[in-house]
N, C-alpha and C positions, 0 to 999 in steps of 0.2 A: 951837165951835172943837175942842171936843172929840172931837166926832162927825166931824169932817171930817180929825184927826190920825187915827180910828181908821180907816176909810174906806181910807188910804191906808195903814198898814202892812199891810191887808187886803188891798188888790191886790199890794203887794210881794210877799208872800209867798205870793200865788196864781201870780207871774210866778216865782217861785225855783223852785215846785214844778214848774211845766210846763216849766222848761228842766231839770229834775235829772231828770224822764221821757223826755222827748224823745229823748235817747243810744238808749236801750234799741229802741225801738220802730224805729227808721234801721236800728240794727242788727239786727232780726229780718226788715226789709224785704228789706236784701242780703243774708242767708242763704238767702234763698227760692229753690227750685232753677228753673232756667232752665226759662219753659215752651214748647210749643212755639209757633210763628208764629200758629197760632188765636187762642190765649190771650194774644199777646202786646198782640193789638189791644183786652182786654175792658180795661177804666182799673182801674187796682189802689186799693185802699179809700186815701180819703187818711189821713194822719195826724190826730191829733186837735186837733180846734182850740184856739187859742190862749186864752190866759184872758181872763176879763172887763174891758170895760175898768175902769179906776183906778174911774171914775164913775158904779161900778156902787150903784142905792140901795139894792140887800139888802144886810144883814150877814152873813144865812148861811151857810155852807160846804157847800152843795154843789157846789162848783168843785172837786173831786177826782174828780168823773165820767170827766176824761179817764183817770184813773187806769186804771177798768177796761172801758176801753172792749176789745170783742175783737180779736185780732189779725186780719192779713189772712186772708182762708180761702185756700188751695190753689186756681186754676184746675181744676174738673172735669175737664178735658180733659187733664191730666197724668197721670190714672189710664190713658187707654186705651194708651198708649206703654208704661207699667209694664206692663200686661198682656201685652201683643203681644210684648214682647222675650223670654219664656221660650219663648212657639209658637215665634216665627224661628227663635231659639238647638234646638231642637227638632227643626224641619221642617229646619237645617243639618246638625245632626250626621246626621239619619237621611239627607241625602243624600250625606253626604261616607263613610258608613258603607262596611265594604267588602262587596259583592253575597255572597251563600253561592252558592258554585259547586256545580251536579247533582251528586248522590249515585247516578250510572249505575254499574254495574259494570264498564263499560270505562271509567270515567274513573276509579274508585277502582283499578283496575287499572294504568293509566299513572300515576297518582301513588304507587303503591305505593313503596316501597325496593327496592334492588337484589333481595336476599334472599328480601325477601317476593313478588317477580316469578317467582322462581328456583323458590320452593316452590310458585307456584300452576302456573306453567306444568308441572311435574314433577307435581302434581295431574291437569293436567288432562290429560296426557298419558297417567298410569294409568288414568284414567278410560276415555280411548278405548282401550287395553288391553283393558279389561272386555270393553267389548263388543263387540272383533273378536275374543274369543274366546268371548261369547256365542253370537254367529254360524258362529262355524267349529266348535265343540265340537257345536253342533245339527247344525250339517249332516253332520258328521263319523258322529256317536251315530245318528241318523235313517237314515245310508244305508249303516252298519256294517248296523244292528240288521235292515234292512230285508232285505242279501245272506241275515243270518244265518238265519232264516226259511224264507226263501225255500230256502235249501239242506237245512235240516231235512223241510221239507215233500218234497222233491225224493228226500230216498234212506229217507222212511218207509215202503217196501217194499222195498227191497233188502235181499238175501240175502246180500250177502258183499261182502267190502271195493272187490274189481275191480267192483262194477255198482253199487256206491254211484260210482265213481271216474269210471265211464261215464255213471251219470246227471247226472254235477254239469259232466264235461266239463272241461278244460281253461282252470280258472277259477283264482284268485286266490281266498283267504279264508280263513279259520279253519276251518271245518271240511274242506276239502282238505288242509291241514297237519295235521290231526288224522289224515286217512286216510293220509296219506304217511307217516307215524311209524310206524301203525299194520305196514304192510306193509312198513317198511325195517325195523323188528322181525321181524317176520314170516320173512323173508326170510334176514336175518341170524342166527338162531335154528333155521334149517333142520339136521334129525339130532338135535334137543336135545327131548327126551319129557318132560321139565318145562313143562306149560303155566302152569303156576302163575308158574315165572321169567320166560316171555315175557310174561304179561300185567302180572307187578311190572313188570318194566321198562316195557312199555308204557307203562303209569299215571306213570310218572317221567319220561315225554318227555312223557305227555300235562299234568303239572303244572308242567313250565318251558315250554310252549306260550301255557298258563291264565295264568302268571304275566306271560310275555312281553306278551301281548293286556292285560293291566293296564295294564301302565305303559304303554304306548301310549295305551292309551286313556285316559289320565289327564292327559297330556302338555297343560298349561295351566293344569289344577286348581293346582298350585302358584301359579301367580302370582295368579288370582282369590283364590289364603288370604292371600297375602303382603301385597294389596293393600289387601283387607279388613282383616287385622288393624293394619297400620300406617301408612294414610290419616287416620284420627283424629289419631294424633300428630305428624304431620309437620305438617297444617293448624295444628294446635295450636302447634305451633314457631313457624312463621309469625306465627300473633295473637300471642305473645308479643314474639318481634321488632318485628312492628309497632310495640305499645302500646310497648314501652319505646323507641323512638322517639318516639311522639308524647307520652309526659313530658318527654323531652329537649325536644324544642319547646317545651311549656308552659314550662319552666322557664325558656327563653333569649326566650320574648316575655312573660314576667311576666306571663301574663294567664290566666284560666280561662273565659277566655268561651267560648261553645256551638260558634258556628262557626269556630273555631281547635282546637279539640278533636274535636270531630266529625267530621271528616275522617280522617283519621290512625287513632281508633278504627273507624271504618266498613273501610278499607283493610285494617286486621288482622283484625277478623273473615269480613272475605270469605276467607281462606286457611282458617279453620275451615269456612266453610259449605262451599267447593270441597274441604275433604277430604270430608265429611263425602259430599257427592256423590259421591267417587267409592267412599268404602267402603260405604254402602248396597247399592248396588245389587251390586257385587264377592261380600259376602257373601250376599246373597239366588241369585246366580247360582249361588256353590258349593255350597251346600244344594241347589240345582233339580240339577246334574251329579251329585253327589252319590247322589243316587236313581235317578237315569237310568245313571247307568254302573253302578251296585248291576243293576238290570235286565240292563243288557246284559251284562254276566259271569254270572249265572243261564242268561240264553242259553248264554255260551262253553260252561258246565259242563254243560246238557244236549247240546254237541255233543261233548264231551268222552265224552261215558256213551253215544252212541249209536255214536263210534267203537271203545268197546272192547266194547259188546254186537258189534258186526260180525267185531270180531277174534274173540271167546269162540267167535263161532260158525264160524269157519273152520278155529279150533284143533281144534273138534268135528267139525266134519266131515271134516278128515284125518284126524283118528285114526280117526276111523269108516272111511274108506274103507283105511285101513291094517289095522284088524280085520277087513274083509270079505276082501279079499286075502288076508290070512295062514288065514280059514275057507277060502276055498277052495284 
């Protein structure tokens, strides 16, 4: 009687314990995250079984096994969805991303600013400066230097101003002006036995001649200096402009990313490179003129010295042929 009152508060209280578990386990069943339709068909672990019956003959307690029994494991198949949604979310943003537009210099050009359009076009404008005056300063210098020459060679025997005058002919040039002076001195100096004041004077038409032939033949050098020396800063204006535009941007799309920024600095430094283009070359041009009109005024000045060896000797041979006359 004993054994069969003990028997049964022993299933009681096997039955108390597996309904006082059974709550927990339900509820860690519906917390389990939705799997998907694969998974839905695999049968989820059942719960754990129910206690022994009342008439069970062991006494012992190991009817607490359902206690630790494990939970349900995860469907394996939940993991590859967890995985795949970071690529999607990934392979989305990179195509919803917006394209980086060509960094050509005609497009950095038409997206420039008003300003910095202003500064390049006026760049590039001096730049073609440079070199239609590269071109015309040589041909100019080449076919001066060429008459000059050519007319030296032409009166290096002549004996007096009129057959330098005859051999050169009826010409245009610097040293015909030099013989014109020569002999309108000459001329206007007739009766006056100071050679010494005809030839100062001479020398004084022949030096605002020299001077005149200067600045003509310099006529451009000025703006090849001008362009060279302040093509650098005007570009530089420009990048500046730019970039503090393209902070204003940054600032009004809150963002510092590459290609939002890189644009905008690209656009102001092309205003530096395009100065930079045109004053290189501007000053290397001037330097080359520079030496080359040094040259050709060395010319002017030995046509200058061969028109007043011609006069020295004309003033010599009148008086000379004045002394003969007055011996006989």
């Amino acid at each position: 009687m004993k054994s069969t009152t003990f028997q049964a508060s022993l299933a009681a209280a096997v039955l108390l314990a597996a309904a006082w578990l059974a709550p927990p386990v339900s509820a860690q069943t519906q917390t389990q995250p939705a799997a998907p339709a694969q998974s839905k068909a695999q049968p989820v672990a059942p719960a754990p079984a129910a206690a022994p019956s009342a008439t069970a003959p062991s006494a012992t307690a190991p009817a607490a096994a359902p206690v630790t029994a494990p939970a349900p494991v995860a469907p394996s198949g939940a993991a590859a969805p967890a995985a795949a949604a970071p690529a999607a979310a990934k392979s989305e943003a990179i195509s919803t991303a917006p394209a980086m537009k060509e960094l050509s210099p005609w497009v950095m050009f038409m997206s420039a600013d008003v300003i910095v359009k202003a500064v390049m076009i006026g760049l590039a404008f001096a730049s073609l400066m440079t070199w239609t005056v590269l071109i015309a300063k040589s041909i100019e210098l080449s076919v001066a230097s060429a008459k000059l020459r050519s007319a030296l060679k032409k009166i290096a025997e002549a004996r007096s101003l009129a057959e330098a005058q005859m051999a050169l002919g009826a010409k245009e040039g610097i040293l015909p002006s030099f013989l014109a002076a020569a002999l309108r001195e000459a001329r206007m100096s007739a009766g006056l036995s100071s050679d010494a004041g005809i030839k100062e004077r001479a020398a004084s038409s022949f030096q605002e001649i020299v001077r005149a032939e200067a600045r003509r033949i310099r006529i451009g050098m000025g703006v090849l200096a001008t362009i060279g020396s302040t093509s650098p800063f005007v570009g530089l204006f420009g990048t500046v402009w730019g970039i503090m535009n393209s902070f204003i941007g940054i600032s009004k799309s809150q963002t510092t990313n590459l290609a939002v920024v890189a644009p905008g600095i690209a656009e102001a430094l092309l205003a530096t490179a395009i100065g930079l283009v045109a004053a290189i070359p501007a000053v290397i041009i001037y330097n080359h003129f520079s030496r080359v009109t040094k040259s050709y005024l060395e010319l002017v000045n030995r046509a200058s010295g061969a028109a007043a060896r011609l006069l020295s000797r004309d003033l010599d041979r009148s008086h000379g042929s004045v002394h003969s006359r007055a011996a006989e």
